[in-house]
BALOBA-1460 file (C-alpha; in Angstrom, 3 decimals):
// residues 148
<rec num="1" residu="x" x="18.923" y="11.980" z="93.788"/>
<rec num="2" residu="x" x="22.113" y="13.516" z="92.985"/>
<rec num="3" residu="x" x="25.084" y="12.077" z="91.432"/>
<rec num="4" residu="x" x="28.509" y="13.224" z="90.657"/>
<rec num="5" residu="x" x="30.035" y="11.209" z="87.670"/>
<rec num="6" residu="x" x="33.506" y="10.982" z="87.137"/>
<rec num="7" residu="x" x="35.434" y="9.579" z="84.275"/>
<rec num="8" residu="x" x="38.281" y="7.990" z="85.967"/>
<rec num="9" residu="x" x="41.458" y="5.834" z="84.740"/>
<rec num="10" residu="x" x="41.353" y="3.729" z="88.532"/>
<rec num="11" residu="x" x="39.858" y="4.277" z="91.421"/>
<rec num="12" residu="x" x="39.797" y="2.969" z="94.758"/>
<rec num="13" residu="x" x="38.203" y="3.206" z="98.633"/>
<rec num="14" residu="x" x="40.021" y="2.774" z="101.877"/>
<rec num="15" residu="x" x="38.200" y="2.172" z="104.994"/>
<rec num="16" residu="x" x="40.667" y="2.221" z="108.337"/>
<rec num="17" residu="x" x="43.891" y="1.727" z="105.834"/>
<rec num="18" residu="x" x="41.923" y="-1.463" z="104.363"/>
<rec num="19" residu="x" x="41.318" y="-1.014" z="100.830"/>
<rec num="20" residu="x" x="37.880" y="-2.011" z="100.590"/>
<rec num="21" residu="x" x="37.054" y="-1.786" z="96.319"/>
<rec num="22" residu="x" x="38.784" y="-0.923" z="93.563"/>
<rec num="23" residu="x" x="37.856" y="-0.497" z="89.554"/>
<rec num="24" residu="x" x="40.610" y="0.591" z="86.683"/>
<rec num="25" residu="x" x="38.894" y="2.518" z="84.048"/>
<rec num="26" residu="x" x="35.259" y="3.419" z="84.415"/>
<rec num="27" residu="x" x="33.338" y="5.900" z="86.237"/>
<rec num="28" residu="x" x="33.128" y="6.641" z="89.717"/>
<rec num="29" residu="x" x="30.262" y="8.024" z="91.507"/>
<rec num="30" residu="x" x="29.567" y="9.890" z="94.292"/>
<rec num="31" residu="x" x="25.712" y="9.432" z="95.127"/>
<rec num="32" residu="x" x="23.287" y="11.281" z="97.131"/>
<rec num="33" residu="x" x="20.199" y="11.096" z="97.878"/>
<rec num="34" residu="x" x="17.385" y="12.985" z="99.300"/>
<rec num="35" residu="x" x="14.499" y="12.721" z="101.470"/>
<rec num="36" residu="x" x="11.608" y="11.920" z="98.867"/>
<rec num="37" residu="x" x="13.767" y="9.882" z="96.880"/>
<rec num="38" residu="x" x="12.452" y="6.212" z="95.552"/>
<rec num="39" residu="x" x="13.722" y="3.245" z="93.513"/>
<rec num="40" residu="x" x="12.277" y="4.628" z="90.373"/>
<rec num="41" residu="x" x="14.423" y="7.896" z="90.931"/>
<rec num="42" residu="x" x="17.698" y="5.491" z="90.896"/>
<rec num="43" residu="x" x="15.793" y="3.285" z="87.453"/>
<rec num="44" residu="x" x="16.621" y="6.585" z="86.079"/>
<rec num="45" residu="x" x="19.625" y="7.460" z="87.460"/>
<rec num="46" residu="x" x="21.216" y="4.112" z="86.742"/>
<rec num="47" residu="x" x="20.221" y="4.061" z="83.320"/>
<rec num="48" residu="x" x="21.119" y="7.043" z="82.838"/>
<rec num="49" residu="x" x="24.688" y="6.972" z="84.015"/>
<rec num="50" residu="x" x="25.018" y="3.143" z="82.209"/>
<rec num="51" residu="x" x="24.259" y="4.973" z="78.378"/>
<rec num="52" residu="x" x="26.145" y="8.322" z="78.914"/>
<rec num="53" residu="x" x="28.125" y="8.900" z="76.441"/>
<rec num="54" residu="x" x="31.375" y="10.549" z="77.886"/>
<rec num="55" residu="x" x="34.141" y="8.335" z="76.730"/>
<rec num="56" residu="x" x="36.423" y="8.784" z="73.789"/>
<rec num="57" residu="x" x="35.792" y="7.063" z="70.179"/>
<rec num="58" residu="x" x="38.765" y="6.736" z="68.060"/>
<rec num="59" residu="x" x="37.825" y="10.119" z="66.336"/>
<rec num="60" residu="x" x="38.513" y="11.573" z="70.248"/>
<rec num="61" residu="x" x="35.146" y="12.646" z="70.254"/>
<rec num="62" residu="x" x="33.113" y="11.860" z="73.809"/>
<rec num="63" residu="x" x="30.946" y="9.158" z="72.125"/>
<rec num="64" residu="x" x="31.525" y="5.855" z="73.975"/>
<rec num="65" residu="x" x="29.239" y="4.723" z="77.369"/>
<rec num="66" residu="x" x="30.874" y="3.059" z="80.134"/>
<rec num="67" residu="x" x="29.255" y="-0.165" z="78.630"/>
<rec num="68" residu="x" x="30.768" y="0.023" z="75.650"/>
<rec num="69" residu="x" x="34.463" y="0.484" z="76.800"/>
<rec num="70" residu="x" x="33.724" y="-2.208" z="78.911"/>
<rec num="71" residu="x" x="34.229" y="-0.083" z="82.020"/>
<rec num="72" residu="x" x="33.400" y="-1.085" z="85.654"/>
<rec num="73" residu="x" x="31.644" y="1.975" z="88.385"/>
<rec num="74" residu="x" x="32.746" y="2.078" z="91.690"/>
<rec num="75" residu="x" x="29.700" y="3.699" z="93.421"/>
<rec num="76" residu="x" x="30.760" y="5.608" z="97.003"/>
<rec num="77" residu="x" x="27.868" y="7.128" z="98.944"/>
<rec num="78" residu="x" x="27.743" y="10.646" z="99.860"/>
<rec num="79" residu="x" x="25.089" y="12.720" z="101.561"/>
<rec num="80" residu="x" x="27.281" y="16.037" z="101.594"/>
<rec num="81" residu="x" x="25.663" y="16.128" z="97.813"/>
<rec num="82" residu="x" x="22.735" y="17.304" z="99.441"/>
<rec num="83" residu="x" x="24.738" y="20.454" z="101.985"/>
<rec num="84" residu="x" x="23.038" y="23.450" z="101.635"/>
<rec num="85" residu="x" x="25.627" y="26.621" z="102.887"/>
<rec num="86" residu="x" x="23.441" y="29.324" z="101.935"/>
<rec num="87" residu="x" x="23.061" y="30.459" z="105.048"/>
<rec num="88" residu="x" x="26.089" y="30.552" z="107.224"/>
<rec num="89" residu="x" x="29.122" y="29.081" z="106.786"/>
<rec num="90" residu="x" x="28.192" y="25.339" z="108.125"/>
<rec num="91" residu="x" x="26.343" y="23.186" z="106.197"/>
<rec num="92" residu="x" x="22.614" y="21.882" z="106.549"/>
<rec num="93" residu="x" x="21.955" y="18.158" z="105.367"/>
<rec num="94" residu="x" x="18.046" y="18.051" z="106.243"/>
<rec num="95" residu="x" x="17.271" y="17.457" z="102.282"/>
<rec num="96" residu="x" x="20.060" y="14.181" z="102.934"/>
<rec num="97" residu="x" x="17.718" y="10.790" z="103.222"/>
<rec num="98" residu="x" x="17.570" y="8.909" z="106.652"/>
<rec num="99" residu="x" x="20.655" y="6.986" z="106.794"/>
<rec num="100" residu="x" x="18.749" y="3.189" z="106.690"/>
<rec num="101" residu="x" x="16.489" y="4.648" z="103.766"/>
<rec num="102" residu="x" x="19.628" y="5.979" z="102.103"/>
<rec num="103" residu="x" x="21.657" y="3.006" z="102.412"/>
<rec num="104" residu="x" x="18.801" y="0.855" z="100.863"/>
<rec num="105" residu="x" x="18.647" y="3.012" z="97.890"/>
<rec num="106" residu="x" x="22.509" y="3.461" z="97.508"/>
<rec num="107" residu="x" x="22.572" y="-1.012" z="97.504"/>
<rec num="108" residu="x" x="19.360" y="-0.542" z="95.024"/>
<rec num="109" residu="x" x="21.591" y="1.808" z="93.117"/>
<rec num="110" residu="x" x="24.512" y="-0.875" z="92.492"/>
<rec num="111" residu="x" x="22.190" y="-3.803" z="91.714"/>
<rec num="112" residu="x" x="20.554" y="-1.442" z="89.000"/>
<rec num="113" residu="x" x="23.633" y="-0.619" z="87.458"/>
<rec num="114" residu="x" x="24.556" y="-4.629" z="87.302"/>
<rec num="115" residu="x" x="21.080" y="-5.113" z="86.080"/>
<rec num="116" residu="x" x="22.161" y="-2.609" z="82.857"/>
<rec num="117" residu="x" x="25.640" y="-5.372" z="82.374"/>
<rec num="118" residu="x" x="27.876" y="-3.004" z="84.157"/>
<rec num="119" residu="x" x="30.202" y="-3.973" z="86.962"/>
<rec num="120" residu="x" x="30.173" y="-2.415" z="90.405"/>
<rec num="121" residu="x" x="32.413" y="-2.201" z="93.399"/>
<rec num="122" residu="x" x="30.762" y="-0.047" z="95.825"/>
<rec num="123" residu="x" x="32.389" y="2.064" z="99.324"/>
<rec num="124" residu="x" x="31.246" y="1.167" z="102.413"/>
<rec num="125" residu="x" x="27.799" y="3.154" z="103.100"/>
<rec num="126" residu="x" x="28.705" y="5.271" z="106.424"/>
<rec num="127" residu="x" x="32.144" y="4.589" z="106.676"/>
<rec num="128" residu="x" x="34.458" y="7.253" z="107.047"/>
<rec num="129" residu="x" x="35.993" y="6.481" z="103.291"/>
<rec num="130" residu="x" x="39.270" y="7.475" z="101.460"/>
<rec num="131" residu="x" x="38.563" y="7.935" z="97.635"/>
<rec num="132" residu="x" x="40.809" y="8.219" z="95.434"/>
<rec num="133" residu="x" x="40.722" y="8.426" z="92.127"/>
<rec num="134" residu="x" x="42.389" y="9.469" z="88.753"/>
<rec num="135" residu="x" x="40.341" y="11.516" z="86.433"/>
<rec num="136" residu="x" x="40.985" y="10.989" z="83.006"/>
<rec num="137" residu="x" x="40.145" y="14.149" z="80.933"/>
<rec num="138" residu="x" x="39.123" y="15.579" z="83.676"/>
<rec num="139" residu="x" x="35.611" y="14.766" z="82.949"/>
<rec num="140" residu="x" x="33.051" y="15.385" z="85.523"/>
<rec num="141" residu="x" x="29.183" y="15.341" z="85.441"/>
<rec num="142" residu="x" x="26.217" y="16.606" z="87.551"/>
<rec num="143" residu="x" x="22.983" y="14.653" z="86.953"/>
<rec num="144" residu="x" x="20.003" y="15.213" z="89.287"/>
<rec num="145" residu="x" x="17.088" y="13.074" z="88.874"/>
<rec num="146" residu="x" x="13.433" y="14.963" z="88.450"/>
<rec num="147" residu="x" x="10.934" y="13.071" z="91.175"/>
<rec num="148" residu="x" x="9.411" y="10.538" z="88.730"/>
């Protein structure tokens, strides 16, 4: 499972000019996951997103979770996480999860997070989504779960 983690002032998804979810400061996060992948992978991945510590203190060092700034996640699915372009120029996805498999893990992802006390708005899983987003810092973050 791959996410990518971004420390964000707002951010918001728009689905056929409908905005569909929307969080001011937080974290959004782009989530993949792989074939393989199981609900103890996104435990993990959860938890670990819920306690990192990539937010400002009042020293302005990056000390502060999204929990304690009292920050919400909006949580957008994204199997491109998983394109391989080493050979050629156009992508492969075959290490992307099924798409019912992948769904079910993304909506096991969200109900995680809430499970740590953090509030989620999530994209639409397939849709053909807008993001946007303003990244405060910029701060972004790879995290790859290990297969647990």
């Amino acid at each position: 499972m791959r996410a990518c983690v971004q420390r964000v002032s707002r951010a918001s998804v728009t689905v056929e000019e409908r905005k569909v979810a929307e969080i001011g400061a937080g974290l959004l996060v782009l989530l993949g996951v792989a074939t393989g992948d199981t609900e103890k992978e996104v435990v993990w991945l959860a938890h670990k997103i819920t306690n990192l510590r990539i937010f400002e203190d009042e020293a302005g060092k990056m000390n502060l979770s999204v929990q304690d700034v009292k920050g919400e996640v909006l949580a957008v699915s994204q199997f491109t996480l998983y394109a391989d372009a080493e050979k050629g120029n156009r992508p492969s996805f075959i290490s992307a999860m099924e798409p019912a498999g992948a769904e079910k893990l993304c909506r096991f992802f969200a109900q995680s997070l809430v499970k740590e006390g953090v509030p989620v708005k999530e994209g639409v899983f397939g849709a053909r989504m807008a993001v946007e987003l303003v990244n405060r810092g910029p701060v972004t973050i790879l995290l790859e779960s290990e297969k647990k």
